[in-house]
MOPAC internal coordinates of N, CA, C and O (Angstrom, degrees):
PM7 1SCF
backbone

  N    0.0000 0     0.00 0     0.00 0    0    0    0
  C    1.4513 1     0.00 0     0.00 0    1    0    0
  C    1.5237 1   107.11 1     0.00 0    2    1    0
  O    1.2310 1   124.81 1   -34.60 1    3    2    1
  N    1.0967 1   108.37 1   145.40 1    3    2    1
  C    1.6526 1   112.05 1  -163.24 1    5    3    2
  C    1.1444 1   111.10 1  -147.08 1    6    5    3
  O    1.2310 1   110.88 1   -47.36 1    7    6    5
  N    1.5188 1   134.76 1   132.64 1    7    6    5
  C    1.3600 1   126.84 1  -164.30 1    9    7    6
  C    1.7112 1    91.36 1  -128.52 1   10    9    7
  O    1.2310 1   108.72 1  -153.57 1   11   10    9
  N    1.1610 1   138.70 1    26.43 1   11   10    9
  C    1.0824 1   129.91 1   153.94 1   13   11   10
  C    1.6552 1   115.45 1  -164.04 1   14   13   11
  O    1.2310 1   114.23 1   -26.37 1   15   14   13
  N    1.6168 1   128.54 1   153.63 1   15   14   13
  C    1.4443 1   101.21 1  -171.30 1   17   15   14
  C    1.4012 1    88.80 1  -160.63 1   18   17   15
  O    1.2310 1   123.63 1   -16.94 1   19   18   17
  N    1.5270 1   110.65 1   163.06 1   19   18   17
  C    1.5319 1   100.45 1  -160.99 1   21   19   18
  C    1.5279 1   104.57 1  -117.56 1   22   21   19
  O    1.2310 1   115.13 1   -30.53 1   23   22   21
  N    1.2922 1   126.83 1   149.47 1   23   22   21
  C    0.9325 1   137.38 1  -175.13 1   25   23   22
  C    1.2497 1   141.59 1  -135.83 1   26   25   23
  O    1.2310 1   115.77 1   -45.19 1   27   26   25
  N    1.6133 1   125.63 1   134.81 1   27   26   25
  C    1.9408 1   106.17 1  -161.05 1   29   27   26
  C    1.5039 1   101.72 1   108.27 1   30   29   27
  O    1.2310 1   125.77 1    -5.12 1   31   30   29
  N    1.2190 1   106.51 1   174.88 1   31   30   29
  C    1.2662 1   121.32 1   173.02 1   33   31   30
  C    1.6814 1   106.72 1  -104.08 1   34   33   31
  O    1.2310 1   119.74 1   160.40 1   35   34   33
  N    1.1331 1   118.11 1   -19.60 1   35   34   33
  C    1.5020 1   134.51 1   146.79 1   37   35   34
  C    1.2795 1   142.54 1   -34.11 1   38   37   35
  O    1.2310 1   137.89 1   146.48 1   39   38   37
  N    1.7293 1    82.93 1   -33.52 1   39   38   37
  C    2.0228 1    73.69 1   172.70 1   41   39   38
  C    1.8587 1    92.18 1   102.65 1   42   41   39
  O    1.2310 1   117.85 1   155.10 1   43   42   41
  N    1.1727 1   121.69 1   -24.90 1   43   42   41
  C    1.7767 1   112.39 1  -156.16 1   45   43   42
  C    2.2254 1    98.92 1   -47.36 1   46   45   43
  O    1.2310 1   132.14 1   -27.49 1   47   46   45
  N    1.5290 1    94.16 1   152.51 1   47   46   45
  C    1.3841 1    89.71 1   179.69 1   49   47   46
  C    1.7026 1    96.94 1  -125.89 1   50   49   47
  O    1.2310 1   115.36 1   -56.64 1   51   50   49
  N    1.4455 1   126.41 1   123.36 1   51   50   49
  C    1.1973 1   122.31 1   176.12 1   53   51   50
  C    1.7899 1   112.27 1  -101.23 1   54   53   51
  O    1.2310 1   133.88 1   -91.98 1   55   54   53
  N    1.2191 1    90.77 1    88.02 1   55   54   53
  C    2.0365 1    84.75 1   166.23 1   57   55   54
  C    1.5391 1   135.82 1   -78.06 1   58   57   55
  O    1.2310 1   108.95 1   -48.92 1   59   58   57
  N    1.1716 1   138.29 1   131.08 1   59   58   57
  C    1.1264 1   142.09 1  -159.11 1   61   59   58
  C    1.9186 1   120.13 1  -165.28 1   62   61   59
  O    1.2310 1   124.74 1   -49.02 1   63   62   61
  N    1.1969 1   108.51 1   130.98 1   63   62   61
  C    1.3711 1    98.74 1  -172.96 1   65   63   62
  C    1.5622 1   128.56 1   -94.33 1   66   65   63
  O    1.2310 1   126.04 1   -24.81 1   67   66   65
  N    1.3382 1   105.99 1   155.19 1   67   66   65
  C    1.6959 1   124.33 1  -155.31 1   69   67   66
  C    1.1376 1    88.80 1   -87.52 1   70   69   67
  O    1.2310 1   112.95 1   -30.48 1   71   70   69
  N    1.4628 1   130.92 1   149.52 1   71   70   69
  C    1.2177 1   140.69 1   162.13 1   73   71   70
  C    1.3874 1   102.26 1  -139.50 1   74   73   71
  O    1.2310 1   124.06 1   -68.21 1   75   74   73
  N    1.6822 1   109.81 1   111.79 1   75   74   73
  C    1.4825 1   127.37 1   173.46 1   77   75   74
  C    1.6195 1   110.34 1  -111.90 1   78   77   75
  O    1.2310 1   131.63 1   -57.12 1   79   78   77
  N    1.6113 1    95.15 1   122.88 1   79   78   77
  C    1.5447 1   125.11 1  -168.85 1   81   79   78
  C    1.5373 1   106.32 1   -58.79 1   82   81   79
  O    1.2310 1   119.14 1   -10.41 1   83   82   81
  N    1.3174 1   119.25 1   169.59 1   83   82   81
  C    1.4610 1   105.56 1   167.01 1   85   83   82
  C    1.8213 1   105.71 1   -83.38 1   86   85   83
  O    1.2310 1   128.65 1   -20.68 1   87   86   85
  N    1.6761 1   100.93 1   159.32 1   87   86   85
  C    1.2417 1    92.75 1   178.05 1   89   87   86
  C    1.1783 1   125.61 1    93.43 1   90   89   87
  O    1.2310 1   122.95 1   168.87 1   91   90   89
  N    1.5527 1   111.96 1   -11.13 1   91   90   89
  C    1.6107 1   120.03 1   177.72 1   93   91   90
  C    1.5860 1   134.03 1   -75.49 1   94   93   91
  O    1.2310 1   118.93 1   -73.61 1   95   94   93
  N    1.5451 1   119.65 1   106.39 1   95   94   93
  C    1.2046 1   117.81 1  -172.82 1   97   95   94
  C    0.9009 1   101.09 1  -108.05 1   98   97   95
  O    1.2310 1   119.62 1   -37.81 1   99   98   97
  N    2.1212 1   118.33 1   142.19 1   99   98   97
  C    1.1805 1   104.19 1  -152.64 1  101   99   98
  C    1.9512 1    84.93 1  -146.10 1  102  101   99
  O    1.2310 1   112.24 1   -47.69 1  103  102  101
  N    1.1469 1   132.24 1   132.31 1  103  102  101
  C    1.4191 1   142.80 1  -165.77 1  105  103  102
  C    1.4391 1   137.46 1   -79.77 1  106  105  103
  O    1.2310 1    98.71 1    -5.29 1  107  106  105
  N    1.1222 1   155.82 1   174.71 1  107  106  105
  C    1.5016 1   137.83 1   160.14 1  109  107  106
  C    1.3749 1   102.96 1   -59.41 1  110  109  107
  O    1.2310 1   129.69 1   -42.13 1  111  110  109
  N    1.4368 1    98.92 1   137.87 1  111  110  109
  C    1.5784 1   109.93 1   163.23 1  113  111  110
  C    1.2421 1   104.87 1   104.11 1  114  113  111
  O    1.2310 1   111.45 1   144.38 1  115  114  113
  N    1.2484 1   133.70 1   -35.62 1  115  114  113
  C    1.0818 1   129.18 1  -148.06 1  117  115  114
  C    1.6547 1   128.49 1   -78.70 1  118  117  115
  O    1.2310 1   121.03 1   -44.84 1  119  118  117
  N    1.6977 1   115.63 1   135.16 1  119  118  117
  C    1.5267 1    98.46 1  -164.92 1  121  119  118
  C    1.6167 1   101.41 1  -109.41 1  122  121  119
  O    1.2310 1   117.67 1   -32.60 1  123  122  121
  N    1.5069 1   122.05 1   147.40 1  123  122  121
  C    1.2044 1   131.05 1   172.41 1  125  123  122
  C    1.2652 1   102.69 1   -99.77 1  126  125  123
  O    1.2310 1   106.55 1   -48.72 1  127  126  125
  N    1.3374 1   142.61 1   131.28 1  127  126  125
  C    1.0541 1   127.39 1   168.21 1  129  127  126
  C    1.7652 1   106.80 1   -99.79 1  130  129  127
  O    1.2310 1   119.24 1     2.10 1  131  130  129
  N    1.7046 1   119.05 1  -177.90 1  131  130  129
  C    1.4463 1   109.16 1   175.57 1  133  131  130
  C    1.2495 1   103.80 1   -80.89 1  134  133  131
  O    1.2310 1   133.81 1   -23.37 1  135  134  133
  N    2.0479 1    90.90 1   156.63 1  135  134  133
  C    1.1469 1   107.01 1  -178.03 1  137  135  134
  C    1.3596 1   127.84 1    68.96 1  138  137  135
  O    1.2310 1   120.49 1  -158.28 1  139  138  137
  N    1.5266 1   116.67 1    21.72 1  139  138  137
  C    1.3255 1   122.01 1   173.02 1  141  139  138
  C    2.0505 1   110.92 1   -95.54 1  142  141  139
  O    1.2310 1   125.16 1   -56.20 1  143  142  141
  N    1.4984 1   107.70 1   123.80 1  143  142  141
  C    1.6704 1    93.98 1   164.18 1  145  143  142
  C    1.2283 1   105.23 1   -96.52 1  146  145  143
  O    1.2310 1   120.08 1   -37.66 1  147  146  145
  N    1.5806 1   117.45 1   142.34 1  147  146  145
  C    1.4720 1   130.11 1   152.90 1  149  147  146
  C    1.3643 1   138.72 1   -42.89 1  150  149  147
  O    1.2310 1   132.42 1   111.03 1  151  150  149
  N    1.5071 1    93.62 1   -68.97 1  151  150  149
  C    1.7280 1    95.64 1   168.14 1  153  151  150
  C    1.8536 1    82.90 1   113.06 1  154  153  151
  O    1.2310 1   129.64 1   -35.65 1  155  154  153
  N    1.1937 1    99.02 1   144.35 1  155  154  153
  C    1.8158 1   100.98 1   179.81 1  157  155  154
  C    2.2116 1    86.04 1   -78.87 1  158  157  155
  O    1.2310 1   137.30 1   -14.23 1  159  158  157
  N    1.7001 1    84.08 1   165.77 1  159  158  157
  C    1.6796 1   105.26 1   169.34 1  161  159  158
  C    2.0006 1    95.40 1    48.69 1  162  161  159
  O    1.2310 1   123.71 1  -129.40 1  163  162  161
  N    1.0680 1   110.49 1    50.60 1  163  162  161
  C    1.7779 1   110.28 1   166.77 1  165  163  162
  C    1.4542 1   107.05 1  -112.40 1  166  165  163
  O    1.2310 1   121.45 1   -48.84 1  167  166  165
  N    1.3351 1   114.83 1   131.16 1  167  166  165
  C    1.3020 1   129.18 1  -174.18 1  169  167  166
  C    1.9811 1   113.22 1  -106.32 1  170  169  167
  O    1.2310 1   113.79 1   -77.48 1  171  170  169
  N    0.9461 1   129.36 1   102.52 1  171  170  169
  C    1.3757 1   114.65 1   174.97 1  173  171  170
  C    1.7678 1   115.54 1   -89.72 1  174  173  171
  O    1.2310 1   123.47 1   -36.17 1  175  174  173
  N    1.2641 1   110.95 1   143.83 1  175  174  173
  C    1.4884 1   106.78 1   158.06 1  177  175  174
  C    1.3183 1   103.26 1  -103.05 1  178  177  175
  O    1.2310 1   135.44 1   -26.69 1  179  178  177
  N    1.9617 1    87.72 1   153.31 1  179  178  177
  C    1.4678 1   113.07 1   176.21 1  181  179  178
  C    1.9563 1   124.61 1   -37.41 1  182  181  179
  O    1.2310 1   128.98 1   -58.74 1  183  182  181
  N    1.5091 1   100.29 1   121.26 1  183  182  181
  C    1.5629 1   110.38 1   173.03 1  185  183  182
  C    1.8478 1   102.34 1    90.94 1  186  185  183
  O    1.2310 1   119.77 1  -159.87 1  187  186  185
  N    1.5252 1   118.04 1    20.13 1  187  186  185
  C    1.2736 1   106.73 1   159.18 1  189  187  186
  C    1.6877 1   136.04 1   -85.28 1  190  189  187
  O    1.2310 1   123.38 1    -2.57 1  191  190  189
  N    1.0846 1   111.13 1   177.43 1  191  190  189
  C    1.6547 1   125.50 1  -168.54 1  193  191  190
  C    1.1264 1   102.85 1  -130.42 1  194  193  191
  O    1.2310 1   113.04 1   -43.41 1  195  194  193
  N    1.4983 1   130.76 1   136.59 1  195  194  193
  C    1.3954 1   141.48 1   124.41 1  197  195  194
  C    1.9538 1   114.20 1  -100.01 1  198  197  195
  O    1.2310 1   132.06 1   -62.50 1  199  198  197
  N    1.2233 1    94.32 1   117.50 1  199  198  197
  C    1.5881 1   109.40 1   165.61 1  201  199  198
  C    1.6294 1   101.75 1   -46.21 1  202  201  199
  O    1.2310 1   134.06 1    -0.38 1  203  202  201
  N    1.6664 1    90.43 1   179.62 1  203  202  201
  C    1.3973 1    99.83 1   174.60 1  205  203  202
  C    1.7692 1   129.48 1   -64.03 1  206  205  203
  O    1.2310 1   105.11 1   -49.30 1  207  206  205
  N    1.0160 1   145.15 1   130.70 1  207  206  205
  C    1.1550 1   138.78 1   173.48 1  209  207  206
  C    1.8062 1   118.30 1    63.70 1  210  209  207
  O    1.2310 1   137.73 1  -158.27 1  211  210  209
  N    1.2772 1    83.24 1    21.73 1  211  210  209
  C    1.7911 1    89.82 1   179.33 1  213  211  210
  C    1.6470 1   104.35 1   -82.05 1  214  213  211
  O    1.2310 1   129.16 1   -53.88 1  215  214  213
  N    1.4408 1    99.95 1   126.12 1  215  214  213
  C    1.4082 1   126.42 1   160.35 1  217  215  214
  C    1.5529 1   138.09 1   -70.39 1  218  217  215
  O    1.2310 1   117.98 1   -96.24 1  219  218  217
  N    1.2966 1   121.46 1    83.76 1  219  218  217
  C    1.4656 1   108.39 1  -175.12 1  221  219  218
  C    1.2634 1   125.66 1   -97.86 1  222  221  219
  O    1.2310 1   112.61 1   -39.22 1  223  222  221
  N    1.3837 1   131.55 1   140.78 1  223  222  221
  C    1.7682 1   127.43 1   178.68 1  225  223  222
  C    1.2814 1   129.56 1   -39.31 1  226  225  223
  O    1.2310 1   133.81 1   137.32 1  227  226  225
  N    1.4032 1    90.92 1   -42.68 1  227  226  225
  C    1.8775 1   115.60 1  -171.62 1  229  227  226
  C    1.7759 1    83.21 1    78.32 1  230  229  227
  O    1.2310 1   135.74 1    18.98 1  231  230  229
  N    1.8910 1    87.14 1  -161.02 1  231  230  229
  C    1.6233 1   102.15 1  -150.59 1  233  231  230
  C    1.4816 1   112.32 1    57.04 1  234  233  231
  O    1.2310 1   111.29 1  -127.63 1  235  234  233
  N    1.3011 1   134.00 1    52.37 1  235  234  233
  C    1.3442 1   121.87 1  -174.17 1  237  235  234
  C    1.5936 1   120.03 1  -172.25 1  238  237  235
  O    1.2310 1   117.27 1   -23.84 1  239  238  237
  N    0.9794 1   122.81 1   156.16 1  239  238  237
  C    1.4972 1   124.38 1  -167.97 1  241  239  238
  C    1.9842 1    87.55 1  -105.20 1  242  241  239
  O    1.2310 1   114.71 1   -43.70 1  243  242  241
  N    1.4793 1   127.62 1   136.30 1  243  242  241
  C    1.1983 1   148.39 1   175.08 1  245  243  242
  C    1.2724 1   122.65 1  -126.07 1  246  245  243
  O    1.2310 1   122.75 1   -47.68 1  247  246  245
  N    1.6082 1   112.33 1   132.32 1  247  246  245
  C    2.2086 1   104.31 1  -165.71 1  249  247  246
  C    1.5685 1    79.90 1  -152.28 1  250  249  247
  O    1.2310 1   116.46 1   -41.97 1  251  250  249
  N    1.1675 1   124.34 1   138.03 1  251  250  249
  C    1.4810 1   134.54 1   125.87 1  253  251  250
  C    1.2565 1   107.24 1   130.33 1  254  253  251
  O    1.2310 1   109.39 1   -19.48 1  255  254  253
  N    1.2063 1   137.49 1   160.52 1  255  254  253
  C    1.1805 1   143.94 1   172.76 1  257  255  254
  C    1.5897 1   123.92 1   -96.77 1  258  257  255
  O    1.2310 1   114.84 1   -86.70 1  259  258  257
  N    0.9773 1   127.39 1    93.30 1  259  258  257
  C    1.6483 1   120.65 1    35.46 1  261  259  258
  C    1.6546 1   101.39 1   -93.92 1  262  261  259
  O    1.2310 1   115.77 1   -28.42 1  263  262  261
  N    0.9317 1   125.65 1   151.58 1  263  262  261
  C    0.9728 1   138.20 1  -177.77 1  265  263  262
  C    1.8970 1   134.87 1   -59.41 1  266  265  263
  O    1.2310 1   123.33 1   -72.91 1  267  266  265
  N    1.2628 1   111.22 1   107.09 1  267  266  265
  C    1.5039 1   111.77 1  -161.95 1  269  267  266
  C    1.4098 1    94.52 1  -126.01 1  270  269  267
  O    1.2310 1   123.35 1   -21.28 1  271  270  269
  N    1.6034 1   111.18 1   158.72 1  271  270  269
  C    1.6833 1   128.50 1   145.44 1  273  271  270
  C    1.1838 1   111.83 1   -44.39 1  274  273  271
  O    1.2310 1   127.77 1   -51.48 1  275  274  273
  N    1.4408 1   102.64 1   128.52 1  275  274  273
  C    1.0659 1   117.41 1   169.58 1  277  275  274
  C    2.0980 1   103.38 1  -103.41 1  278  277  275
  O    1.2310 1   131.43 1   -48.87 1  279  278  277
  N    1.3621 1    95.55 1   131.13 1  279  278  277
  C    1.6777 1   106.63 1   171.80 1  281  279  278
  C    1.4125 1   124.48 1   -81.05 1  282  281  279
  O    1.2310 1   116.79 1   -30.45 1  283  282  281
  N    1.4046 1   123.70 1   149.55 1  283  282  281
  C    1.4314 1   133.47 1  -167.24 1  285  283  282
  C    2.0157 1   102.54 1   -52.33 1  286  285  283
  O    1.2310 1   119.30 1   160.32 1  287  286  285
  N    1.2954 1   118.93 1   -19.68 1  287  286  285
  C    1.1860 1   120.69 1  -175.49 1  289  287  286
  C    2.0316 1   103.97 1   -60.09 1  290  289  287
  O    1.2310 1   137.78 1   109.75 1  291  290  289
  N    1.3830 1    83.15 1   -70.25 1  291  290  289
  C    1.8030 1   106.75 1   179.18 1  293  291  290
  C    1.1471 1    96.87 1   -59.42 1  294  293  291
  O    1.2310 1    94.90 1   126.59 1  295  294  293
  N    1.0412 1   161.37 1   -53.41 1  295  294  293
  C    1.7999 1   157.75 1   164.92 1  297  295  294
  C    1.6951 1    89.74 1    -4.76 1  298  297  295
  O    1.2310 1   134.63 1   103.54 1  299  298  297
  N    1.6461 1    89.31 1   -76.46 1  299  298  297
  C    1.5015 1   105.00 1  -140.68 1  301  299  298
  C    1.1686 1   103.22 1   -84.93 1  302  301  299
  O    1.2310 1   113.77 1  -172.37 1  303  302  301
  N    1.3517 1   129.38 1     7.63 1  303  302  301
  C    1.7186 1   140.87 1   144.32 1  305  303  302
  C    1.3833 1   110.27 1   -78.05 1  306  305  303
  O    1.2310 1   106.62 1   139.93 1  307  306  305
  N    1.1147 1   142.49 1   -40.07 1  307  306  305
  C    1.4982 1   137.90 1   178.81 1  309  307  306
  C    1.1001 1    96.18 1   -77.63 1  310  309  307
  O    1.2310 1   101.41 1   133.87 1  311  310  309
  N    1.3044 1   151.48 1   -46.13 1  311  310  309
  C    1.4628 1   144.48 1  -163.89 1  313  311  310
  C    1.2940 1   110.27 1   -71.06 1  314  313  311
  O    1.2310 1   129.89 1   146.88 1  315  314  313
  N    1.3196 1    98.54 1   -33.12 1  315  314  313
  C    1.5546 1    98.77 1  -150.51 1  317  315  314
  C    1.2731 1   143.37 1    76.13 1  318  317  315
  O    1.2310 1   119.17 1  -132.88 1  319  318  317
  N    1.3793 1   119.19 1    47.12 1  319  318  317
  C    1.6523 1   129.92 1  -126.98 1  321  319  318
  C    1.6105 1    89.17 1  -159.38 1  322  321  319
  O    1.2310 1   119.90 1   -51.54 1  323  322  321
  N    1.6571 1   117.80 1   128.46 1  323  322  321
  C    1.4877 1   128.44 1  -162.94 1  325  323  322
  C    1.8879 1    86.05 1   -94.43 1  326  325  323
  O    1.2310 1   133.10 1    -6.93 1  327  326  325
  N    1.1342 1    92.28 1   173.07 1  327  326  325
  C    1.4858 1   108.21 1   157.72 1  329  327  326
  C    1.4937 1   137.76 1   -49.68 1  330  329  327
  O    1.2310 1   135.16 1   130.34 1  331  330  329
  N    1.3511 1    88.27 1   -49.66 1  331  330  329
  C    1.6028 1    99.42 1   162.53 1  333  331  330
  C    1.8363 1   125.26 1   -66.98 1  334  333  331
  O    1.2310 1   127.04 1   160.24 1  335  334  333
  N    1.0636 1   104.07 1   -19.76 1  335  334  333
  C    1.4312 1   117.59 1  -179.53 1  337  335  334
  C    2.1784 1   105.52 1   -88.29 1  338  337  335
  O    1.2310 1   133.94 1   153.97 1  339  338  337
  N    1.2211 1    90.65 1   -26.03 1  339  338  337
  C    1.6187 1   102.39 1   154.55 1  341  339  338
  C    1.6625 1   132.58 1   -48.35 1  342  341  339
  O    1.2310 1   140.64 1   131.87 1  343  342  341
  N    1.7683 1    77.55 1   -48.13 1  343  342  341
  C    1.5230 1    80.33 1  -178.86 1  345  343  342
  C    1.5136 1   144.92 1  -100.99 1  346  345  343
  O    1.2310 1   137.66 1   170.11 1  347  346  345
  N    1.5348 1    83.39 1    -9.89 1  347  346  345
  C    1.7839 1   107.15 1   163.98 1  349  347  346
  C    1.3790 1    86.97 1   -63.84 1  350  349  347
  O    1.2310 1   110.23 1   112.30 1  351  350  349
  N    1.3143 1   135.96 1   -67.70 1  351  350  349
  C    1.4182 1   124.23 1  -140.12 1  353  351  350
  C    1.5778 1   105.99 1   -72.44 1  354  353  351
  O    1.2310 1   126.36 1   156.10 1  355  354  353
  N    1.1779 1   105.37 1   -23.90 1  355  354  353
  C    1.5164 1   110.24 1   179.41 1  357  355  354
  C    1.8607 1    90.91 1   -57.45 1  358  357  355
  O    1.2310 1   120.01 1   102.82 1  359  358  357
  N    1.4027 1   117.59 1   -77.18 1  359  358  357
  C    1.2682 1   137.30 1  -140.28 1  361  359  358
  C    1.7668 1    85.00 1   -71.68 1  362  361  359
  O    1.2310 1   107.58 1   146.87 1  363  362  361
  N    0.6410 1   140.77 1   -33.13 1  363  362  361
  C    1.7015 1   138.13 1   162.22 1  365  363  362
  C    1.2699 1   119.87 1   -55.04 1  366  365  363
  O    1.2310 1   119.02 1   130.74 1  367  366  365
  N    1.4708 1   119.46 1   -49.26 1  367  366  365
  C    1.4442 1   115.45 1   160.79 1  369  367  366
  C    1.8194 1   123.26 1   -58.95 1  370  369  367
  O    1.2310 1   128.89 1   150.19 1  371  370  369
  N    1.3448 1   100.48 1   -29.81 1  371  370  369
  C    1.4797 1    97.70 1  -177.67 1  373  371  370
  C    1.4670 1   100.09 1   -81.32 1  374  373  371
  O    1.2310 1   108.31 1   147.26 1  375  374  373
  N    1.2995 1   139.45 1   -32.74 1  375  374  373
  C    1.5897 1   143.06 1  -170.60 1  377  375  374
  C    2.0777 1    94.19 1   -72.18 1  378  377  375
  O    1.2310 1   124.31 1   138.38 1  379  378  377
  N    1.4258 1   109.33 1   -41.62 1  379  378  377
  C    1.2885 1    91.18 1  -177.58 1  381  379  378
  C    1.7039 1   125.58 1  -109.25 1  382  381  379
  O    1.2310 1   130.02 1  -150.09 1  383  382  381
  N    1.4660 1    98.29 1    29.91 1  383  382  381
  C    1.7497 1   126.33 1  -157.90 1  385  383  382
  C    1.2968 1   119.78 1    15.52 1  386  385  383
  O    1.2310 1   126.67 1  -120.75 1  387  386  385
  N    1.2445 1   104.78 1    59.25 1  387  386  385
  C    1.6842 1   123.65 1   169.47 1  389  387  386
  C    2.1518 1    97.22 1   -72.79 1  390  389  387
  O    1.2310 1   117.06 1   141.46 1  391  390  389
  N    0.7737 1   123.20 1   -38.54 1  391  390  389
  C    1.5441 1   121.20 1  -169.09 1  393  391  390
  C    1.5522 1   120.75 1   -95.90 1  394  393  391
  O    1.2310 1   128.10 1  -125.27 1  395  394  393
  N    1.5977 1   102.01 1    54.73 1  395  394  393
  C    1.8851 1   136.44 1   149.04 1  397  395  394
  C    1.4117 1    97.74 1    87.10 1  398  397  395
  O    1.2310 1   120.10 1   180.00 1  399  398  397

């Protein structure tokens, strides 16, 4: 996490402040740049980026540089996790009202 970063062949230094949501898990590798908000409940995978002043919702799993949502499809390809393994976890969160 980085609250200032330099830029140019100049030397320029842009400072700006981080605002991390509640709930934020954040991975190896990963770069914050300034002036990025999180968003409460934001999840990053390992080796991501947020640009400068990028805004995220939270509620959400985030991978890549620059940094985007990742969808329940790619979840359950990185995990390695069938459909059916979807839906226990769904029906587990609703039995223990983890889902808001």
């Amino acid at each position: 996490i980085s609250s200032h970063a330099v830029e140019g062949i100049f030397g320029n230094i842009s400072f700006a402040k981080v605002k991390i949501g509640n709930n934020y898990t954040g991975a190896a590798f990963d770069c914050c740049a300034p002036g990025v908000d999180t968003g409460d409940n934001s999840w990053w995978l390992p080796m991501s980026g947020a640009p400068k002043y990028n805004i995220l919702k939270g509620n959400n799993f985030y991978f890549g540089l620059p940094l985007r949502k990742i969808f329940k499809r790619k979840v359950m390809d990185y995990l390695q996790i069938s459909e059916e393994d979807m839906k226990r976890i769904e029906e587990l969160s609703k039995k223990l009202n983890l889902s808001g």
